[in-house]
C-alpha positions in Angstrom: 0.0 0.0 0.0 2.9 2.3 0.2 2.1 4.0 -3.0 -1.1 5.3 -2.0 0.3 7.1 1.0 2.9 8.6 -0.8 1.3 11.9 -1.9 0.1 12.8 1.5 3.5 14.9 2.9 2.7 17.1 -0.4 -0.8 16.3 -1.6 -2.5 17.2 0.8 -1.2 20.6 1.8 -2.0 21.2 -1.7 -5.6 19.7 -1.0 -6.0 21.6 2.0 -5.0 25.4 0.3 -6.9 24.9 -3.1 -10.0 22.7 -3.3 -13.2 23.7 -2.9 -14.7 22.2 0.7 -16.4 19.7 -0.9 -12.6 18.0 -2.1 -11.4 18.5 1.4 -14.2 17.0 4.1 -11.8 14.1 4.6 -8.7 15.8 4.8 -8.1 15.5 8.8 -9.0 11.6 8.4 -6.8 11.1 5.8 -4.0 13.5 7.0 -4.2 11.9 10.7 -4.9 8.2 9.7 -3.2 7.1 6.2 -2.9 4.0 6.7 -6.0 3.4 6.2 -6.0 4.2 2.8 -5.3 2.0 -0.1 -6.4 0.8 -3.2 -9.8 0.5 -2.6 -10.1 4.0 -0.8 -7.7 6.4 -1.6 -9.0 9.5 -3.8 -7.0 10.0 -7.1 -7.6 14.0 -7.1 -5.4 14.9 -4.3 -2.2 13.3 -6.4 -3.6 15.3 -9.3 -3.3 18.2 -7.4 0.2 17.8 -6.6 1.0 17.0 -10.6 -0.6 20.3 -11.5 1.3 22.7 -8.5 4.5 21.1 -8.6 4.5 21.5 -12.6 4.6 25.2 -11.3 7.9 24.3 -9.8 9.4 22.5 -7.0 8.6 22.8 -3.7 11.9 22.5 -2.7 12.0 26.0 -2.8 11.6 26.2 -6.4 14.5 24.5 -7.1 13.8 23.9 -10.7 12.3 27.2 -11.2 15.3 29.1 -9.9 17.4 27.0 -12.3 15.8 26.2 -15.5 12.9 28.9 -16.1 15.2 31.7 -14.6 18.9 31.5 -14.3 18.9 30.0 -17.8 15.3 30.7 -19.9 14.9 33.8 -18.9 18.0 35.6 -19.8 19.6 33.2 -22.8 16.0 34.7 -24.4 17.1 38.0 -23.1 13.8 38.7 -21.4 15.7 39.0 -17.8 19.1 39.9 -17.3 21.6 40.2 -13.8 25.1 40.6 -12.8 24.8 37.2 -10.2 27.5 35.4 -10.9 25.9 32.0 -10.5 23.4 33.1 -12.8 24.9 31.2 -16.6 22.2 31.5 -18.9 22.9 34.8 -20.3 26.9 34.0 -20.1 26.3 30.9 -21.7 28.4 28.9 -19.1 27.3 25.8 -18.3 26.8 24.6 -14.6 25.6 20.9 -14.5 23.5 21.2 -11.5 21.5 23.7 -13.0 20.6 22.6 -16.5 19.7 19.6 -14.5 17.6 20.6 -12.4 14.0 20.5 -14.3 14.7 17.1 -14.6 15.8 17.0 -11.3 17.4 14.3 -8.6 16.1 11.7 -6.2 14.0 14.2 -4.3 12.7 17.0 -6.1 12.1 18.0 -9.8 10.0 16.9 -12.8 10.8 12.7 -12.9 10.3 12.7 -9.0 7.6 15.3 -8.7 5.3 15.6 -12.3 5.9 12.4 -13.6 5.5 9.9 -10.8 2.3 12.1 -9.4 0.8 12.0 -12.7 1.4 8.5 -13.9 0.1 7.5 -10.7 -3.5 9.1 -11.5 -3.9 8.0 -15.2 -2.6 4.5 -13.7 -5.0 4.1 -10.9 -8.0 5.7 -13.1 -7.4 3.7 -16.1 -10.5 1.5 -17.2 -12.6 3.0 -13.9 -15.8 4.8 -15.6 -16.4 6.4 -12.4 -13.2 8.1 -13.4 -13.7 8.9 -16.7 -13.4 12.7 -16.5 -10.2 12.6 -13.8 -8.2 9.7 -16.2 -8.9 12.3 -19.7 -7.3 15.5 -17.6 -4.5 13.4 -16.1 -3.8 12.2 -19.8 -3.4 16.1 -20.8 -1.1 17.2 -18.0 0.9 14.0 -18.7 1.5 15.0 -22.0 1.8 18.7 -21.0 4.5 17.7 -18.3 6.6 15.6 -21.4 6.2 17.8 -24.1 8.2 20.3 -21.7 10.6 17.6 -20.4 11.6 16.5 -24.2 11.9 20.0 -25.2 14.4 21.2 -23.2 16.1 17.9 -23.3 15.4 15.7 -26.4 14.9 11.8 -26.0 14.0 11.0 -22.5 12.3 8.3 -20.4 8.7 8.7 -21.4 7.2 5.1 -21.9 8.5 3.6 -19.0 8.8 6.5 -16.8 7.1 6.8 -13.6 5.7 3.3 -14.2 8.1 1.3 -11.8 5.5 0.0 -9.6 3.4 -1.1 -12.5 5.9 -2.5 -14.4 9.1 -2.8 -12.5 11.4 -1.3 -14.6 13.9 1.0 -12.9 16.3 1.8 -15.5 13.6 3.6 -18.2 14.7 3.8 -22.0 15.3 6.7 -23.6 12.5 7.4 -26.3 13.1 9.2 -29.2 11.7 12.9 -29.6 9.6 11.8 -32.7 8.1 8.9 -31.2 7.6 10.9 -28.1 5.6 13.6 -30.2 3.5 11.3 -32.1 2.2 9.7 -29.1 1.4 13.0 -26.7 -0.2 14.0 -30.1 -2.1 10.8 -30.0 -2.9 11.4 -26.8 -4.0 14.5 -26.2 -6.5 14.2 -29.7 -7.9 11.0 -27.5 -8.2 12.2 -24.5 -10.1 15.6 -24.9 -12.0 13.5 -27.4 -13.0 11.4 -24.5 -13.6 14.2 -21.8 -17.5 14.2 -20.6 -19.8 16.3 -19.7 -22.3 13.8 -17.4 -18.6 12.3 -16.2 -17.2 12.7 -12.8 -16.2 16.2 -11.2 -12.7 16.7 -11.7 -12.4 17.5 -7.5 -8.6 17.9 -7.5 -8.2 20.3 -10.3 -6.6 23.5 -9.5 -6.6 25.1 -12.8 -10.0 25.3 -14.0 -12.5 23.5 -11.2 -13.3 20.2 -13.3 -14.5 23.1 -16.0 -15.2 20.4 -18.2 -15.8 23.1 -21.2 -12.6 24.9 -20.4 -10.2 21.3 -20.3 -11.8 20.5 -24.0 -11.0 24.1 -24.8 -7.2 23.6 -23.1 -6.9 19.9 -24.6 -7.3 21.3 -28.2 -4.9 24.4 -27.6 -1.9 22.3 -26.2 -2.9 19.9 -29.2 -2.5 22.6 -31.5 0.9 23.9 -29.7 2.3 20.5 -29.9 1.5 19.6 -33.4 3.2 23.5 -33.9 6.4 22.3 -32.8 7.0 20.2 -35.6 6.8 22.8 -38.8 10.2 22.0 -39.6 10.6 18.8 -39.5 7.2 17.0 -39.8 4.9 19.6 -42.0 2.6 17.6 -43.2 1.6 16.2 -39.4 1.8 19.3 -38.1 -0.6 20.7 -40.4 -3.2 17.6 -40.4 -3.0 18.0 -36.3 -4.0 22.5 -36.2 -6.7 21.2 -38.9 -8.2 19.3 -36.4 -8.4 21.5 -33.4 -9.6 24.9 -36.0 -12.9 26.2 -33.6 -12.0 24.4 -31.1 -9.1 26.4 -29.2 -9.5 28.8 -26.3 -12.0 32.0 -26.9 -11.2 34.2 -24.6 -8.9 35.4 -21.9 -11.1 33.3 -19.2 -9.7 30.5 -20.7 -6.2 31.0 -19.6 -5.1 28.1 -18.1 -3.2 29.1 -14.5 -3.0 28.1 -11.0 -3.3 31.3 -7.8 -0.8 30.5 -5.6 -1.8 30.8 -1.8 1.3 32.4 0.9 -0.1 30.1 3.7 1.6 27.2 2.8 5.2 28.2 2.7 7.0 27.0 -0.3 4.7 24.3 -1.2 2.1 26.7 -2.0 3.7 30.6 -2.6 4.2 31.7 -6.7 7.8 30.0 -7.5 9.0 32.7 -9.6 7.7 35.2 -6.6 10.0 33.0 -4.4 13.1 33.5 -6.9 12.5 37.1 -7.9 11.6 38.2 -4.3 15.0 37.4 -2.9 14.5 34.5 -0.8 17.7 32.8 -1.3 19.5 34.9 -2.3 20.1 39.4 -3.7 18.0 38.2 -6.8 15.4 41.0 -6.1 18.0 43.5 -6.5 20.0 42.5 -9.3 17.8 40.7 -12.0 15.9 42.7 -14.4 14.0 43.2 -17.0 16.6 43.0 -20.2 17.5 46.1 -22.4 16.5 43.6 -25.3 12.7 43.4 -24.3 12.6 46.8 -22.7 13.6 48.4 -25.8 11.4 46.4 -28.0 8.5 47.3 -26.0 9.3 51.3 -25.9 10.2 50.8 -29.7 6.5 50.3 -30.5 5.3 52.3 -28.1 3.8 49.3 -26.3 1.1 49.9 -23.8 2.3 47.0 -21.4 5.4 48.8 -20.9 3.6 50.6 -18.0 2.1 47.8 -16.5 5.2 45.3 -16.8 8.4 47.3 -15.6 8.7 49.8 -13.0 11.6 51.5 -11.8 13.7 52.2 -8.2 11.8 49.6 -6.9 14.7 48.8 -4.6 16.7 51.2 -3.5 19.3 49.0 -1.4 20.1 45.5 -1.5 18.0 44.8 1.1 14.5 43.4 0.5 12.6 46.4 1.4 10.5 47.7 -1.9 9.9 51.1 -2.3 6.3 52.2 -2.4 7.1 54.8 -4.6 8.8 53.1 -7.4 8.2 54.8 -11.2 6.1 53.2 -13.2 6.8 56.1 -16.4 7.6 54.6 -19.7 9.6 56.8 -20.6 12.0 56.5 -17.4 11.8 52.4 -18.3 16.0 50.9 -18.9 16.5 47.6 -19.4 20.1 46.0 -18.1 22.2 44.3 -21.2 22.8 41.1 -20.8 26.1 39.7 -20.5 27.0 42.1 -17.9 28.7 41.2 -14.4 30.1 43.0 -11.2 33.9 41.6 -11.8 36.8 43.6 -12.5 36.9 43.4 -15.9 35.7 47.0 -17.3 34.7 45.6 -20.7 31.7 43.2 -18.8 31.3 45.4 -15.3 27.7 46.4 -15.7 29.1 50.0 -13.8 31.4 50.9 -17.6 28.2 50.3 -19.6 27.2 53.4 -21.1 23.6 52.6 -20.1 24.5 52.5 -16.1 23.2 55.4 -13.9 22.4 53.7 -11.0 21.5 49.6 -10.4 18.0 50.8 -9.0 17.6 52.7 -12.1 17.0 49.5 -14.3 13.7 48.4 -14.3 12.2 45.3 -12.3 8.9 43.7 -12.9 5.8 45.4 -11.3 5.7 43.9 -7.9 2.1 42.7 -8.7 3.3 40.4 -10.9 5.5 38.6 -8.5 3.8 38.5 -5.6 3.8 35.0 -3.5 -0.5 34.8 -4.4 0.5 35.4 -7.8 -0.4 33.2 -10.9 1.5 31.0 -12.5 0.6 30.8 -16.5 0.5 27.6 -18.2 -1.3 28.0 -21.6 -3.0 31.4 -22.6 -5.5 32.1 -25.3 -3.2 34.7 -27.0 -0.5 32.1 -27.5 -3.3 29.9 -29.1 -4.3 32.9 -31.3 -0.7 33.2 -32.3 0.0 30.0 -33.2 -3.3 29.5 -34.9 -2.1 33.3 -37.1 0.8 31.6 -37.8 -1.1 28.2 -39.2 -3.2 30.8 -41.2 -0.1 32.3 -42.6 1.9 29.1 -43.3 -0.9 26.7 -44.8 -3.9 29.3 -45.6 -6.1 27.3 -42.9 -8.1 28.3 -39.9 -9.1 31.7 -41.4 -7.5 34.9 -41.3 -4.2 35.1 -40.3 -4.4 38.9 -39.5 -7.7 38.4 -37.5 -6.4 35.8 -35.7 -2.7 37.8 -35.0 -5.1 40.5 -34.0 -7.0 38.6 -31.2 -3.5 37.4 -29.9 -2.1 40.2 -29.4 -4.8 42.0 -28.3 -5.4 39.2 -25.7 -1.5 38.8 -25.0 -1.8 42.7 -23.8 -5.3 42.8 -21.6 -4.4 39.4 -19.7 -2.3 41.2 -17.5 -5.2 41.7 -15.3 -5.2 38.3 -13.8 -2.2 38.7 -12.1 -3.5 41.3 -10.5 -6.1 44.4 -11.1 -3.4 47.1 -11.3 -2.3 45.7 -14.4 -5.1 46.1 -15.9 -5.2 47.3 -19.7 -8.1 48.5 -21.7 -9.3 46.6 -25.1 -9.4 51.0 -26.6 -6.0 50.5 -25.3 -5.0 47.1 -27.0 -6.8 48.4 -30.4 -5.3 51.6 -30.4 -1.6 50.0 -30.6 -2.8 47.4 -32.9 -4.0 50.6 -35.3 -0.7 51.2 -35.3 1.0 48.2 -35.7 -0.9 46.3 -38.1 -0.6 42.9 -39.3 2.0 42.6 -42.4 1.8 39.8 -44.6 5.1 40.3 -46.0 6.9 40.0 -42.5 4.2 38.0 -40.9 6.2 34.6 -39.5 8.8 37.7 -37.4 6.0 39.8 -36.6 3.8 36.7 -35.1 6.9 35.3 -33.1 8.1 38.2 -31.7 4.5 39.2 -30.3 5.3 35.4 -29.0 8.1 36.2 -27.7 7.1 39.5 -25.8 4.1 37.4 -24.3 5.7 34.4 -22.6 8.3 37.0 -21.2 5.4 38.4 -19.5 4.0 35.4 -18.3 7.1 34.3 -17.1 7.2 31.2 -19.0 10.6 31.9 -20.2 10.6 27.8 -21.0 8.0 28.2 -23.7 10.0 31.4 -24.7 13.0 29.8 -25.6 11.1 26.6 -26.9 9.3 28.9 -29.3 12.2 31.1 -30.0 14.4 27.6 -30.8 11.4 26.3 -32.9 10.6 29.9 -35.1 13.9 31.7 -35.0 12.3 34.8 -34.0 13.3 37.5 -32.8 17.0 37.6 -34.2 19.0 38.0 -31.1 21.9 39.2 -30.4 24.4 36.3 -28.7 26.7 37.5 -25.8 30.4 36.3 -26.0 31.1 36.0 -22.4 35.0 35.4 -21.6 34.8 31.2 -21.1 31.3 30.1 -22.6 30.5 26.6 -23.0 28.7 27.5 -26.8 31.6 29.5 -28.7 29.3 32.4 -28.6 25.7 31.1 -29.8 22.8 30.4 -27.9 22.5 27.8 -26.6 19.9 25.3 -28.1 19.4 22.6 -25.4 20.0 21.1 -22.0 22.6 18.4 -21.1 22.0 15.1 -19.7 22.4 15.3 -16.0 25.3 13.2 -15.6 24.0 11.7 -12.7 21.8 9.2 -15.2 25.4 7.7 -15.8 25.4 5.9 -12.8 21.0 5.3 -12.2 20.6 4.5 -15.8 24.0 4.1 -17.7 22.9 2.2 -20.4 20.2 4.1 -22.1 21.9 7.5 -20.9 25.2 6.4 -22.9 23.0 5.6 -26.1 20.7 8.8 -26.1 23.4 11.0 -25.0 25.8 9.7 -28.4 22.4 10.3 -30.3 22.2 14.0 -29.6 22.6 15.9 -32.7 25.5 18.2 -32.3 26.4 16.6 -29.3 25.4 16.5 -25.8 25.9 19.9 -24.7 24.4 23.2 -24.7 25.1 23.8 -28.2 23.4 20.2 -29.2 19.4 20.2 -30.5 16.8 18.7 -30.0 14.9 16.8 -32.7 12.5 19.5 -33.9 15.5 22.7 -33.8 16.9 22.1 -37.3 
């Protein structure tokens, strides 16, 4: 019975912060008594819920976050930038530990925390009508949780993985990235095909409630994502799969997919990115900001989210005291280059830059989008109107590529709202910068990407960023040649191995890791980034 009481140290704090009463009535029985739970007894939707707030990040305090989404998404796609010298992304160094981390070790990150929880619940639900509902959403966050794992890392355990108490294998193979798209295209077609609306209520679902409506709506967007991936080196499915899901993405902003983080439950529970960019373990709320790349594209274009998304002299000291009367001006709006340190080497000392005034006058991100209750984006209708503009534009499907580029950026700018009220920006507001940055045919595939570029950078998804960025080529950015760079200058294109799978699972890490195109390195791809 041990794997039914395995969720409880994590699954129920989860439980107990966001489910509605009606998921929680047994929560001091279970929580004081778990033994006597099994099989027979124990209630699928509490292990859901971990799947779904640990794909937010660890809750080790967000050890994966910290590593993969920040110190290396974030400012190798030049949305963030810092002078923290453990922070390698933007130098293009590479530290093991970190682009290890979203895979993660024994105790915390994706294998041990997403993949275990979440092949659990389609495991335990499989062929039980009474969990028809809870097996189809456990079916699209699986494939949700490996379409991120086998982008940032290529071939990886997916067949096998997380199964070891099913099928007693230990030592997972290594599937190949094509095989590992076909199937999670499979399945995600099959399982929001199967979703219904007289089936059970979804009770552990954090994201939408057991919306039933809004997880079809989800399904077909991360369908059409997915299939989106593979433009360059599987057309023809990726075309066949956005035909199937035309009419059937997300509508409007309120069917963003994200989870409200709750500050009573310490790590577990608080906004992982809030925990990062707040300072907890470390000066990061000092020295990261936003980049000069994306702060002069937004003032370039006279972007209206400029004055929700940056603000100014929020800290004045290295302490962690903000300033309540930080700037929130455009015009006063800098962005740090990246590339820049605090060493003693004038050419890469952020203090010789001609753009340096003082550190607090770079701009941070609006404290109301990083607070510890803040939410954590997973899949937004303006991506989805994106991607479907670009469809439009590539293959003359799914109607009107400039209507659809128009919802997406329009949604991509009055979302902001749902992190926080503040943020708020009008739809006269939205329209009036579309009026005057118009969709152009001849430019469209740069114009669409950047847009998704600038979005995901304000969700904070800096994974999807660089996934999209690797996938579309846009924008062009310019590389930093940091003194000692693991990439001879280039961006890097993937994350390694962790080297620990040498010793856990030599065998099939030796054979995918010679199999890497490029090599097993940051400078390596994956097998959709020709």
């Amino acid at each position: 019975m041990k794997r039914y009481i395995k969720p409880v140290f994590v699954s129920l704090i989860a439980a107990a912060l966001f489910l509605e009463s009606s998921c929680t009535k047994d929560f001091e029985k279970i929580n004081t008594d778990p033994i006597s739970y099994g099989k027979d007894n124990w209630d699928p939707n509490y292990t859901l819920s971990s799947a779904q707030l640990f794909y937010t990040g660890s809750f080790d305090f967000a050890y994966d976050t910290w590593r993969g989404n920040l110190i290396y998404s974030s400012t190798m796609m030049q949305g963030l930038s810092t002078v923290v010298s453990y922070w390698a992304g933007d130098k293009y160094m590479l530290n093991e530990s970190y682009t290890a981390a979203y895979w993660g070790t024994g105790t915390v990150g994706a294998y041990i925390e997403q993949v275990r929880n979440i092949a659990d619940v389609v495991e335990f639900t499989r062929d039980q009508p009474k969990y028809v509902n809870l097996h189809n959403v456990a079916r699209i966050w699986k494939a949700l949780i490996f379409a991120r794992l086998t982008d940032l890392y290529g071939d990886v355990p997916y067949s096998e993985a997380g199964l070891g108490f099913y099928t007693k294998i230990y030592k997972p193979k290594y599937d190949k990235q094509q095989d590992i798209y076909s199937d999670l295209l499979k399945e995600l077609e099959q399982a929001t095909a199967a979703l219904k609306d007289d089936g059970d209520k979804v009770t552990g679902d954090v994201v939408y409630k057991g919306d039933i409506a809004k997880w079809r709506k989800f399904g077909h967007s991360l369908l059409l994502r997915t299939a989106m991936r593979l433009v360059k080196v599987d057309e023809a499915k990726a075309k066949e799969y956005v035909q199937k899901v035309v009419g059937k993405t997300m509508n409007t902003n309120a069917d963003n997919a994200f989870i409200l983080h709750d500050e009573s439950g310490s790590r577990v529970t608080q906004n992982r990115n809030s925990q990062v960019l707040l300072g907890d373990g470390g000066q990061e709320n000092y020295y990261v900001k936003w980049s000069k790349t994306f702060i002069d594209y937004l003032k370039s274009t006279n972007d209206p989210r400029l004055q929700k998304v940056a603000v100014t002299k929020l800290y004045l000291t290295e302490g962690k005291d903000q300033n309540s009367g930080y700037i929130t001006d455009p015009a006063k709006q800098k962005g740090m280059p990246n590339g820049k340190d605090l060493g003693s080497n004038a050419q890469y000392n952020i203090s010789s830059d001609p753009s340096y005034t003082t550190f607090a006058d770079y701009s941070s991100p609006n404290p109301n989008m990083i607070k510890r209750t803040s939410a954590t984006f997973i899949l937004t209708y303006g991506e989805s109107e994106l991607l479907l503009a670009e469809a439009a534009q590539r293959w003359g499907i799914a109607g009107s590529a400039a209507d659809h580029y128009k919802n997406g950026v329009k949604a991509s700018i009055t979302y902001l709202n749902q992190y926080d009220g503040s943020l708020a920006i009008s739809d006269g507001d939205a329209e009036t910068y579309l009026a005057a940055h118009p969709f152009d045919a001849a430019n469209a595939l740069k114009q669409i990407n950047t847009q998704y570029w600038a979005h995901t950078i304000t969700m904070l998804d800096f994974y999807e960023t660089w996934s999209n960025w690797r996938r579309s080529g846009y924008p062009v950015l310019s590389p930093v040649n940091y003194p000692g760079n693991a990439t001879s200058g280039t961006i890097p294109r993937r994350f390694p191995y962790p080297s620990t799978e040498a010793a856990i699972n030599g065998e099939n890490y030796r054979a995918a890791s010679a199999a890497v195109p490029g090599g097993d390195k940051l400078s390596g791809r994956v097998w959709w980034d020709k």
